[in-house]
C-alpha positions in Angstrom: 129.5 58.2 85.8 129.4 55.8 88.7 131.1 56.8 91.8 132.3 60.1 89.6 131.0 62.1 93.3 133.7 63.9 94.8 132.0 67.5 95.9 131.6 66.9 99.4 130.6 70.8 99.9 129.7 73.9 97.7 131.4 77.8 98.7 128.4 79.9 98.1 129.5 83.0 96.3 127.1 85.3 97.3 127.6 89.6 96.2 131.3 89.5 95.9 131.2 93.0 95.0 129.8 93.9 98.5 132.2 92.8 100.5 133.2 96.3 101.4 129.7 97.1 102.8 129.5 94.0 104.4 128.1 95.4 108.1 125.3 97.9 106.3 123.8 95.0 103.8 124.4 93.0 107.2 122.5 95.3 109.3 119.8 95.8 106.7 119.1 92.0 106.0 118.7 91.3 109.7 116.3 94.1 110.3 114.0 93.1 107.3 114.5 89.1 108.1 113.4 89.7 111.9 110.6 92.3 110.5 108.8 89.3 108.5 109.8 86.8 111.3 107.5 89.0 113.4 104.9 90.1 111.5 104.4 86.5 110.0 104.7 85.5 114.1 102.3 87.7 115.3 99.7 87.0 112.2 99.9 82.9 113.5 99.5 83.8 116.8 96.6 86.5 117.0 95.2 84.0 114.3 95.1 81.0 117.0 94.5 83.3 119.9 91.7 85.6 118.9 88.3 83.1 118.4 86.7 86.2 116.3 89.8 85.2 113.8 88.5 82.0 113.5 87.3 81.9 110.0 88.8 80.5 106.6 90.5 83.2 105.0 92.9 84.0 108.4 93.5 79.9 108.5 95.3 80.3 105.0 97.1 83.3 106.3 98.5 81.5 108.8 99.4 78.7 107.0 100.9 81.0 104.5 102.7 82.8 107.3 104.0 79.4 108.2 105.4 78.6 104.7 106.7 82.2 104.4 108.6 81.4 108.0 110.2 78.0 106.4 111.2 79.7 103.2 112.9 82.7 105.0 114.6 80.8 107.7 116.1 78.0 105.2 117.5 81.1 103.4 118.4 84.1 104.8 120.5 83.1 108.3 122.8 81.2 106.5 123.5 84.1 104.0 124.1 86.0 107.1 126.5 84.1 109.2 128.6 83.6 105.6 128.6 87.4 105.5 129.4 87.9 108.8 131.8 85.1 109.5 133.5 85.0 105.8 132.2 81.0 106.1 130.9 80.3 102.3 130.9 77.1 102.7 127.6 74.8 102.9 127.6 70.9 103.0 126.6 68.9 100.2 123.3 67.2 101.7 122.9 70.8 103.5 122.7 72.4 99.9 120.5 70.0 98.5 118.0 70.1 102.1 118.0 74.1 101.3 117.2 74.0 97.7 114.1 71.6 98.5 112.8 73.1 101.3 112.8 76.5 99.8 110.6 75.4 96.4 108.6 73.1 98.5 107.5 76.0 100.4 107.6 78.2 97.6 105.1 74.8 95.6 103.1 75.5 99.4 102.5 79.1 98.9 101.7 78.7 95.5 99.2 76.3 96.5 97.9 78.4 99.1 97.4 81.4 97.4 95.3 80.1 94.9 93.3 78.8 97.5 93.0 81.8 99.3 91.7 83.6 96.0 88.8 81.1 95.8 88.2 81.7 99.3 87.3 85.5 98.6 85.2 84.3 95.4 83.0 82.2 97.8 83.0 85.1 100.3 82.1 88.0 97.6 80.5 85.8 94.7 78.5 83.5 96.8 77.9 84.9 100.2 75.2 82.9 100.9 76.9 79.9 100.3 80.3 80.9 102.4 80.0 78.9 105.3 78.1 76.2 103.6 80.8 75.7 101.3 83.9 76.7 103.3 83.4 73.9 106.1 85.7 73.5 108.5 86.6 70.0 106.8 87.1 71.8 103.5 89.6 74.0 105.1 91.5 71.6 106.5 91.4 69.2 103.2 92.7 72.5 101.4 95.3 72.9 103.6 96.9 69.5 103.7 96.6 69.8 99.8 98.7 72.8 99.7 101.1 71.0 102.1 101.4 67.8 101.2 101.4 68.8 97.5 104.1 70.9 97.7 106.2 68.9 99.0 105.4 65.8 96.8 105.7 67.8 93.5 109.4 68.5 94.4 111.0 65.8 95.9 111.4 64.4 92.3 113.1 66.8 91.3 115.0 67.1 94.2 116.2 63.6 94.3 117.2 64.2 90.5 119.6 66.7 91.6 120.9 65.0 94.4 121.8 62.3 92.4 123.6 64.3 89.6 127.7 63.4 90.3 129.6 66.6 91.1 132.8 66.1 90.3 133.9 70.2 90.7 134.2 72.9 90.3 131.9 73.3 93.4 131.4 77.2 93.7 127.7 78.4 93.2 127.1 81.7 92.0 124.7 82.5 94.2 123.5 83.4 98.4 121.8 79.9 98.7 121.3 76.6 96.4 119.3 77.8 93.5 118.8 74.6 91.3 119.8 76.8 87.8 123.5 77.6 89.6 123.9 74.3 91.2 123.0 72.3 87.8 125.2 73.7 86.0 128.5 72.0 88.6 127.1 68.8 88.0 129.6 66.4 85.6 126.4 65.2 83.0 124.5 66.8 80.9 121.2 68.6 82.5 119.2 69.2 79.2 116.5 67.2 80.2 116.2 67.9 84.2 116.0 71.7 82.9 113.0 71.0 80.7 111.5 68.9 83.1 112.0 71.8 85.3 110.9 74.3 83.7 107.7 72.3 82.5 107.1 71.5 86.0 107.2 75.4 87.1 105.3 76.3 84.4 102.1 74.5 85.3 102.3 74.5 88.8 102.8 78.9 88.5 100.5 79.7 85.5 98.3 76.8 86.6 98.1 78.7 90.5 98.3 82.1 88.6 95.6 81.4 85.9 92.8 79.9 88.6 93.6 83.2 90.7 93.3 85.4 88.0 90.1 83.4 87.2 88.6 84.4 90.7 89.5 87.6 91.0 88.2 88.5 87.3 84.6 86.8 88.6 85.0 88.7 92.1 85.4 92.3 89.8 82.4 91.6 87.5 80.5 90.9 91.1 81.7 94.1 92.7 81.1 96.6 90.0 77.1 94.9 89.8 77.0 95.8 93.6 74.8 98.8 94.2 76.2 100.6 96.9 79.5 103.0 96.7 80.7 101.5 99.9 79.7 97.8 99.2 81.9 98.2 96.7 84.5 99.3 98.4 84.8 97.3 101.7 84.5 94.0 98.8 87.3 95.9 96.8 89.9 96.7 100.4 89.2 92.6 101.2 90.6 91.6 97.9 93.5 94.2 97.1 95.9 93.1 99.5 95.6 89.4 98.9 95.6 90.5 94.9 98.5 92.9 95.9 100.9 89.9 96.8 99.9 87.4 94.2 101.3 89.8 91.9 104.0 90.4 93.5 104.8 87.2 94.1 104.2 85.5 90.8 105.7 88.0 88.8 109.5 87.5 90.4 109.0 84.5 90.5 108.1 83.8 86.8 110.8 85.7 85.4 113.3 84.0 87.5 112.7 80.3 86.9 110.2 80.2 83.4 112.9 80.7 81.2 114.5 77.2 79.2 117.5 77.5 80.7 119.9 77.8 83.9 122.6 79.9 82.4 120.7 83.3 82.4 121.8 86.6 84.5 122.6 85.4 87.8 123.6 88.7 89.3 119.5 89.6 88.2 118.1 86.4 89.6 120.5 87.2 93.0 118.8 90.3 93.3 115.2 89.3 92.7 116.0 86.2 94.9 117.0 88.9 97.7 113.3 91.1 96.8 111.6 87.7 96.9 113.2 86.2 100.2 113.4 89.7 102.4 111.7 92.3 101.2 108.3 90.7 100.1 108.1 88.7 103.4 109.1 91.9 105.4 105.7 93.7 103.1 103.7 90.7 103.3 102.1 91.5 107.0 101.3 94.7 106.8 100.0 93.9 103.7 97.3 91.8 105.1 96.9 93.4 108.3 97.7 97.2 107.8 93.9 97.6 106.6 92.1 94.9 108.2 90.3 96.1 111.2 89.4 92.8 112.5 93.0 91.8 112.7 94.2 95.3 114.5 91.5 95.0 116.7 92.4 91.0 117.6 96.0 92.3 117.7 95.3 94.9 120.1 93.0 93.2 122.4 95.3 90.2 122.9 98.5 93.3 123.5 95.9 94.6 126.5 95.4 90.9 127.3 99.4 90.3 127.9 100.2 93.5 129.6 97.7 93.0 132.1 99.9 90.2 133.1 
């Protein structure tokens, strides 16, 4: 198959059958994309600003924020201008740059989560122990974990795909370079790189998933042994939003990518793909915030803060 390469770009297909609503699915998709942008903004910069905010659990926020941003940004502008400028076309090494950075961030968040979920076990299981075990070193060792280890789990699979000859046709049926669509141009036979990929997605989600789920099973045995009505409740309210988004989160994506092949419902995995990269990230920060008086009273005291000037 040697020098077989002759795709030098893909034409994202995108929702063909939208193209007559093109400015409202337009309008919507910018309003929900610059709704996350902001929210995930403003949790990163309260977060740095706001020394009260200082603590563990708001440090993975913000790092998940920052993921969240990547993932977003990699995705959703370029389905935009193609809507609004009829443009489908992407570059080959642009394709392949999307496709990783949007699973190594999605590998980041993954990461992150789970972190986050043993983070509140500490906090609600062993309060006494929280900021002995939670250092600041900890943190930060976490944190490049989740980083670096997202990244490093899929740039092998990445440089897999980029090294697949794509002879045409060159059309993916989809708003950005999913791996399932874009496998399936590639002139050679993919059997193995989709097991490979679907192993690889099954432990690093149900591996994330099951630890969380782990946590948060010890966190509700230590809840419903605390005495008080509203101990109970102020532990529950510091829990349900985090618990709130890993379902969310892990359920699309598990029904999108753990299944042993790439040639299942596209138009399904278009729409979930759209849930997953707008509408979550639009939910995701009043999620976390909506409730949380420590963060609306940061928020607001650093508002007071800038209008005074």
């Amino acid at each position: 198959m040697d020098n077989v390469t002759s795709v030098t770009d893909f034409i994202l297909l995108g929702f063909p059958e939208l193209h007559g609503l093109k400015m409202p699915f337009f309008t919507m998709f910018v309003l929900m994309y610059l709704l996350s942008l902001t929210g995930h903004s403003m949790i990163i910069i309260v977060v740095l600003t706001e020394p009260m905010l200082h603590t563990p659990m708001y440090f993975f926020l913000s790092n998940f924020s920052v993921a969240e941003i990547c993932s977003t940004t990699a995705e959703i502008p370029k389905m935009l201008h193609s809507l609004l400028s009829g443009k489908d076309t992407i570059c080959f090494a642009c394709c392949m740059a999307q496709g990783f950075i949007v699973f190594s961030t999605a590998a980041v968040e993954f990461i992150t989560l789970t972190v986050m979920s043993f983070d509140r076990y500490v906090a609600i299981c062993k309060p006494l122990l929280y900021k002995t075990i939670m250092t600041n070193e900890l943190c930060l060792r976490l944190a490049l974990v989740a980083w670096i280890g997202g990244f490093v789990i899929i740039i092998s699979q990445s440089a897999v795909v980029w090294s697949y000859p794509y002879c045409g046709p060159n059309v993916i049926d989809h708003f950005f370079c999913d791996v399932g669509p874009v496998l399936r141009l590639a002139c050679a036979d993919t059997t193995l790189m989709e097991l490979i990929g679907l192993l690889y997605g099954a432990a690093i989600m149900w591996g994330s998933f099951g630890f969380s789920l782990i946590s948060y099973a010890c966190i509700i045995f230590t809840i419903v042994g605390i005495p008080s009505a509203t101990g109970r409740s102020k532990a529950f309210l510091t829990c349900a939003s985090h618990l709130t988004v890993v379902s969310l989160f892990y359920l699309i994506l598990m029904f999108m990518y753990l299944r042993p092949s790439t040639h299942g419902d596209t138009r399904v995995n278009k729409v979930l793909s759209l849930v997953r990269t707008s509408f979550i990230p639009m939910l995701n920060p009043f999620i976390y915030t909506i409730r949380n008086k420590d963060f609306k009273a940061a928020a607001w005291k650093m508002l007071r803060r800038t209008l005074r000037f």
